[in-house]
C-alpha positions in Angstrom: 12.5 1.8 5.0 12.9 5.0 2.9 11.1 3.6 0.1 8.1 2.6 2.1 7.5 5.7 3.9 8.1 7.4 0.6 5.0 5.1 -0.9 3.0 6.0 2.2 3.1 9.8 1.7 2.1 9.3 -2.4 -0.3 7.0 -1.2 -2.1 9.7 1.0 -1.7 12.4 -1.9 -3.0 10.4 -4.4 -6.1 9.3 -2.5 -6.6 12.8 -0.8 -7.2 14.6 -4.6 -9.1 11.7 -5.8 -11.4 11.4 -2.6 -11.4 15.2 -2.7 -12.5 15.5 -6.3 -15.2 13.1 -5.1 -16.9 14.6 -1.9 -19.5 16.4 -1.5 -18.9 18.8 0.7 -20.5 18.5 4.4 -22.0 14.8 3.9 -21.0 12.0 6.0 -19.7 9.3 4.8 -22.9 6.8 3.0 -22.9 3.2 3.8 -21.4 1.2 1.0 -22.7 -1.5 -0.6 -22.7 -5.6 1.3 -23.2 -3.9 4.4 -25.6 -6.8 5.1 -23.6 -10.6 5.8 -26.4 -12.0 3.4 -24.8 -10.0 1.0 -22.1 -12.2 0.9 -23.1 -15.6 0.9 -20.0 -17.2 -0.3 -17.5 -15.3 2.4 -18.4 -18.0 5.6 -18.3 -20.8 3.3 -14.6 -22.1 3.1 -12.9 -21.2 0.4 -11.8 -25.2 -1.1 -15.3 -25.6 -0.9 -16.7 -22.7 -3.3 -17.2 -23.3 -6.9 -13.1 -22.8 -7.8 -12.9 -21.6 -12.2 -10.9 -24.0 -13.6 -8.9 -21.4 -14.8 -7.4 -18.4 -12.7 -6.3 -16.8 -15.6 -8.7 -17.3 -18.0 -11.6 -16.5 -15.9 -14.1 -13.7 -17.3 -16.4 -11.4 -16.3 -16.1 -8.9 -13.0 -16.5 -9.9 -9.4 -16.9 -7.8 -5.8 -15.0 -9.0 -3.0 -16.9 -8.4 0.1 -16.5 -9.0 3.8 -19.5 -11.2 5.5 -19.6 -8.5 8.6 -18.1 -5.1 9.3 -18.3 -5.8 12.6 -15.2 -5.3 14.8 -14.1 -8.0 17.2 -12.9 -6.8 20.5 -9.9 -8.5 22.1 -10.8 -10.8 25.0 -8.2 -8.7 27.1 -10.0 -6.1 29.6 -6.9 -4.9 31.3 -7.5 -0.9 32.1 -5.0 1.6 30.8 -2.2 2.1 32.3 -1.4 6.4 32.8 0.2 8.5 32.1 2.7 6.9 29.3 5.1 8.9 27.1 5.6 7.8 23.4 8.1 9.0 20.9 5.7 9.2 17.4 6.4 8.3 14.1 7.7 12.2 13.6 9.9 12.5 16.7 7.8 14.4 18.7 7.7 12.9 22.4 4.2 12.9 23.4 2.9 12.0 27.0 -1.0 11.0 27.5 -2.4 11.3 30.6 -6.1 10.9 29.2 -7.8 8.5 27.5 -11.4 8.7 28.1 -12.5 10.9 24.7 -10.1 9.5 21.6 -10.5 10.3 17.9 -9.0 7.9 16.1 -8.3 9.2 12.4 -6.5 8.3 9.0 -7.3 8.1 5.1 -8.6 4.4 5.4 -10.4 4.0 8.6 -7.1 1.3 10.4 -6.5 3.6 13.5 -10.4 3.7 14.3 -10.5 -0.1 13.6 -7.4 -1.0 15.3 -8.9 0.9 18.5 -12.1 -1.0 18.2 -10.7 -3.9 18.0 -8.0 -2.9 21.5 -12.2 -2.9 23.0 -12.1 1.1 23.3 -14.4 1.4 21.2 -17.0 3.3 24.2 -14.3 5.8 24.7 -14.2 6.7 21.0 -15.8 10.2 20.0 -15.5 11.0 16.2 -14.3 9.4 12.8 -13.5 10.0 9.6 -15.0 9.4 6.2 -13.1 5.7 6.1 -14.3 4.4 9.5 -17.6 2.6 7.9 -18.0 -0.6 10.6 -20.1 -1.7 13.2 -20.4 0.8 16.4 -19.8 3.5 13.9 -22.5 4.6 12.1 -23.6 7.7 14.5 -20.0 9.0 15.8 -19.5 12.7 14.3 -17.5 13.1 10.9 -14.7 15.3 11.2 -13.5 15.5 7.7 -16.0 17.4 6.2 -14.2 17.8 2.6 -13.2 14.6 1.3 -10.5 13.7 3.4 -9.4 17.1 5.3 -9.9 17.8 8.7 -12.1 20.5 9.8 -10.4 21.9 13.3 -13.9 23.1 14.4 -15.4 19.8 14.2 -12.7 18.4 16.3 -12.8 21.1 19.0 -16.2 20.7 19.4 -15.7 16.9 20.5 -13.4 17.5 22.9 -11.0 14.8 22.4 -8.4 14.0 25.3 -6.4 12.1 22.4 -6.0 12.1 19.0 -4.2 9.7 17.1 -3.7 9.9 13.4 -0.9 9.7 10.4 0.5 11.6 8.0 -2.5 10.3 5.6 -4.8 12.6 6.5 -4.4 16.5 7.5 -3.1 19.2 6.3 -0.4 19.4 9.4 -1.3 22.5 9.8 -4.8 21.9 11.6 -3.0 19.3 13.9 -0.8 21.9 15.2 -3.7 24.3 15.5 -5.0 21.7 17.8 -2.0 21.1 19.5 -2.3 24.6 20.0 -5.3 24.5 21.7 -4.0 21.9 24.0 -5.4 18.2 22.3 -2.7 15.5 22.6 -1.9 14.6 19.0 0.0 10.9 18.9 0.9 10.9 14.8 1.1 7.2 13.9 3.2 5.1 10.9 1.3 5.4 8.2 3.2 2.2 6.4 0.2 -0.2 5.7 0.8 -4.0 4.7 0.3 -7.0 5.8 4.0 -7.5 7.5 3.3 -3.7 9.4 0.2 -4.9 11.2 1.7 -5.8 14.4 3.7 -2.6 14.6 0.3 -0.8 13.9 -1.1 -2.4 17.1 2.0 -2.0 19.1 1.8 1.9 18.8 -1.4 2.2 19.0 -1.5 0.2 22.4 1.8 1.4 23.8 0.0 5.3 23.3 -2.9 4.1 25.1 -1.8 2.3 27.8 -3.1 -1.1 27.4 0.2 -3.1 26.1 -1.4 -6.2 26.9 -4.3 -5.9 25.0 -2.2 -5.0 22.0 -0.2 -8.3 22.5 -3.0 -10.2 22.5 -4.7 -8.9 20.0 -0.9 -9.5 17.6 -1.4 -13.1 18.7 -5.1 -13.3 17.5 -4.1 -11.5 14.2 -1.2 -13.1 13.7 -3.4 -16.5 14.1 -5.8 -15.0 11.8 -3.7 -14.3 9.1 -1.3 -17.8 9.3 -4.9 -19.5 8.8 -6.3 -17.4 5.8 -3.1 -17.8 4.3 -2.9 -21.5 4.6 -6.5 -21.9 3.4 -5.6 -19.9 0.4 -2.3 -21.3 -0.5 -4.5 -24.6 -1.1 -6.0 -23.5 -4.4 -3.0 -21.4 -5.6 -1.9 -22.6 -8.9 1.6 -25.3 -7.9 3.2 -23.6 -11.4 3.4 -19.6 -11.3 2.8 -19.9 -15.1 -0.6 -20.4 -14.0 -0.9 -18.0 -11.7 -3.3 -15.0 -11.9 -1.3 -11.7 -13.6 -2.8 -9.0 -11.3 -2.3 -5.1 -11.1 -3.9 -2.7 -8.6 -5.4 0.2 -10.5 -6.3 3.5 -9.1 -9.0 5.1 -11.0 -10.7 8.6 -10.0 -12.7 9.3 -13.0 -14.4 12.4 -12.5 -10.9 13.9 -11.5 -9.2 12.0 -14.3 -6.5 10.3 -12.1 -5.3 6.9 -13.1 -2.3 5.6 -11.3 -0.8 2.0 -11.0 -0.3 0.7 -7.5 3.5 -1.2 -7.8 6.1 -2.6 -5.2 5.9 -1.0 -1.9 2.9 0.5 -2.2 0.7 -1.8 -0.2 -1.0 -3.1 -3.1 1.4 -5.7 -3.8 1.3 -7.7 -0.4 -2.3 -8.1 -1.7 -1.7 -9.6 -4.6 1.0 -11.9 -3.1 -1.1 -12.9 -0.2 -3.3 -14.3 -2.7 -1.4 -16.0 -4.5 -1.3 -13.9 -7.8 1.6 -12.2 -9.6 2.3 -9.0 -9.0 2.8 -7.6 -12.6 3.9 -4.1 -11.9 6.7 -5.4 -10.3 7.4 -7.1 -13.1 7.7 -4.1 -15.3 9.8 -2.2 -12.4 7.3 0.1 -11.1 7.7 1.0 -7.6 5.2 2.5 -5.4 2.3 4.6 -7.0 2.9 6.3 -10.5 0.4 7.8 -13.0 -0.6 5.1 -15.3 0.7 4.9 -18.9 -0.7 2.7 -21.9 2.7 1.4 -22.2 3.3 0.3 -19.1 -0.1 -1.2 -19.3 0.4 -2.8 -22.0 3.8 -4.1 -21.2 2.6 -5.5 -17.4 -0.5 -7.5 -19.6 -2.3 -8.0 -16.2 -5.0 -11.2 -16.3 -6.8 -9.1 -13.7 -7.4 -5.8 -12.3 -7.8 -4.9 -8.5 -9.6 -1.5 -8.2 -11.4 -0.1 -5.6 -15.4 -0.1 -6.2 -15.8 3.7 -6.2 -13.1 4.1 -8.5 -14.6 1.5 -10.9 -18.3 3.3 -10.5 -16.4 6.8 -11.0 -16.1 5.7 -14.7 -19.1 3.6 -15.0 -18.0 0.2 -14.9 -16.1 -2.0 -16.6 -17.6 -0.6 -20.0 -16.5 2.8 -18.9 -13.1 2.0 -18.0 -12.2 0.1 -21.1 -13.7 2.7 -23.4 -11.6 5.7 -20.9 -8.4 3.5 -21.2 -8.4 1.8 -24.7 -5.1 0.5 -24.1 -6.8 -2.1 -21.0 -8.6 -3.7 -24.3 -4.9 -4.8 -25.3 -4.4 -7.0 -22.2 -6.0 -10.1 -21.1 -8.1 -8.4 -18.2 -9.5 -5.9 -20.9 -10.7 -9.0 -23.2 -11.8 -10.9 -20.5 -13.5 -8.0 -19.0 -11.8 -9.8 -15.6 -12.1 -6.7 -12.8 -11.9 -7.6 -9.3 -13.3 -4.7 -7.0 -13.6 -3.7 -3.5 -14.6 -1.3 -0.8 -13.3 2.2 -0.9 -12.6 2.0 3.4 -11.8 -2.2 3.3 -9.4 -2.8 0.3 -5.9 -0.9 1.4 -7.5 -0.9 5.4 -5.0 -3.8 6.4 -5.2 -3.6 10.5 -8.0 -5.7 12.3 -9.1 -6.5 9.2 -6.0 -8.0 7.1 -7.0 -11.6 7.2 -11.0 -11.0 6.0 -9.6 -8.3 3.4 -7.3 -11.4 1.5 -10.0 -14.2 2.0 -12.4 -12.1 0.4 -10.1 -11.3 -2.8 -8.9 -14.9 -3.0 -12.9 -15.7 -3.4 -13.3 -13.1 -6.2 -10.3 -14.1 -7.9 -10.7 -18.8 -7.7 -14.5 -18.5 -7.1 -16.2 -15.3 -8.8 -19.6 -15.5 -8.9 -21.1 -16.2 -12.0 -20.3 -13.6 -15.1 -22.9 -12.3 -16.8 -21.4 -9.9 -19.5 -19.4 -11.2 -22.4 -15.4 -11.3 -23.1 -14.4 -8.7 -25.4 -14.2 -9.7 -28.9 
């Protein structure tokens, strides 16, 4: 819908100056942290059987959600493209692709690589971007040299038979320099939620000739997500009343950008999946806005969502309430109750939607221990 695609092209502006404000020029992306599975003790453990707070919204203290592996799984289907095949992208432009030996699979959060991983073309893959931080990764060549904009000479120096990508990541006018110099550019749907996941995969495949592996991959997903979903809908408060007040908060410190993630933004499937209550929608905000202590205020979330570089950008949970005295109004600010994740995982959704919600629903009904005290 119009409102969707609307909160995708925010989404990418918002996280393109933030990211930006962040980079260092020229490095490649660093490994982030619970790269190891031991890292993560609690995420193979099932989720009834953790250590659940007896209290969702009362809980204090701030807790990581973390994946057990970044590790890919390829789909059990083998079946070898099928080419050429013509697509219609998510701009209009019809697009045939003849080649898919050399792809470079690129967006702001790393779901195109992943989603081709997980297809099993991973081999034929030649390049990522900053996001794409998983297994079968780590030595491909970066080609967004400045926080998340493409460098063209990077690119043309790979080669690539096929690009695909979104409107997340650009500017547009180095992929029409490439399609200049004769790369196929497939632009992709850059909606990301949970209930977009299966159309993900379905262009994705179509434009690479392997339908079959992109249906059964849907069905392994789809499986994936139906049993995360029951496993967490067992410790979900019965009485919304009890459920966990959440709000997805967007912090960039260093470029003093702090925005509430609200309906349609992505953010909000999250919070649902889990079993919490979305306050922004609550207080009518709709897809990404620059915060306000009001709205703040008004939404009193039990518990923030951030991503973990935008809660190290103001140095922790000390940092942000002291940066935004109006969180110390709310019950998350008291309870210093902060639930952060990856950078590249968090908003990834693709290959990765049912790991992404089991690992919040552990940081939100079984935190490990706190260590700092509430606010006073």
């Amino acid at each position: 819908c119009l409102m969707r695609r609307a909160s995708a092209f925010l989404l990418a502006a918002v996280l393109a100056v933030g990211l930006a404000a962040c980079a260092d020029p020229g490095a490649s992306a660093a490994p982030q942290k619970n790269d190891a599975a031991d890292a993560c003790p609690q995420a193979s453990v099932p989720l009834v059987d953790l250590d659940l707070v007896d209290d969702v919204r009362g809980a204090t203290g701030g807790s990581t959600a973390c994946l057990s592996s970044r590790a890919i799984e390829p789909v059990a289907d083998d079946t070898a493209p099928q080419l050429p095949v013509t697509v219609t992208d998510s701009e209009g432009r019809e697009v045939e692709i003849t080649d898919v030996d050399r792809i470079l699979p690129i967006d702001i959060s790393g779901t195109i690589a992943s989603t081709v991983f997980a297809l099993g073309l991973g081999d034929q893959v030649v390049g990522r971007d900053s996001s794409t931080i998983f297994a079968g990764t780590e030595d491909l060549p970066v080609v967004t040299k400045t926080g998340h904009t493409l460098s063209a000479e990077a690119i043309l120096e790979l080669a690539p038979t096929v690009i695909l990508t979104d409107t997340t990541i650009g500017p547009k006018e180095i992929r029409q320099q490439l399609r200049d110099a004769g790369i196929t550019i497939v632009v992709i749907s850059s909606d990301r939620r949970l209930d977009t996941t299966d159309e993900l995969v379905t262009e994705i495949a179509t434009a690479l000739g392997v339908p079959s592996r992109g249906a059964a991959l849907i069905e392994h997903l789809d499986a994936d997500l139906a049993d995360a979903l029951s496993e967490i809908s067992e410790v979900v408060p019965t009485e919304v009343d009890d459920r966990a007040r959440m709000l997805f908060l967007y912090v960039r410190g260093n470029a003093n950008i702090y925005y509430i993630f609200g309906e349609d933004s992505g953010a909000d499937s999250l919070i649902d999946a889990v079993g919490g209550v979305d306050v922004a929608a609550e207080i009518g905000w709709e897809g990404m806005k620059p915060m306000t202590a009001e709205a703040l205020v008004a939404a009193r979330p039990d518990v923030l969502v951030m991503m973990t570089d935008g809660l190290e950008s103001v140095d922790g949970i000390d940092g942000l309430i002291e940066r935004i005295p109006a969180i110390a109004e709310t019950p998350a600010g008291a309870n210093r109750r902060v639930i952060d994740m990856a950078d590249s995982e968090i908003l990834s959704f693709g290959p990765r939607s049912a790991d992404v919600i089991e690992a919040i629903a552990r940081a939100l009904y079984a935190p490990e221990p706190a260590t700092a005290e509430p606010v006073k």
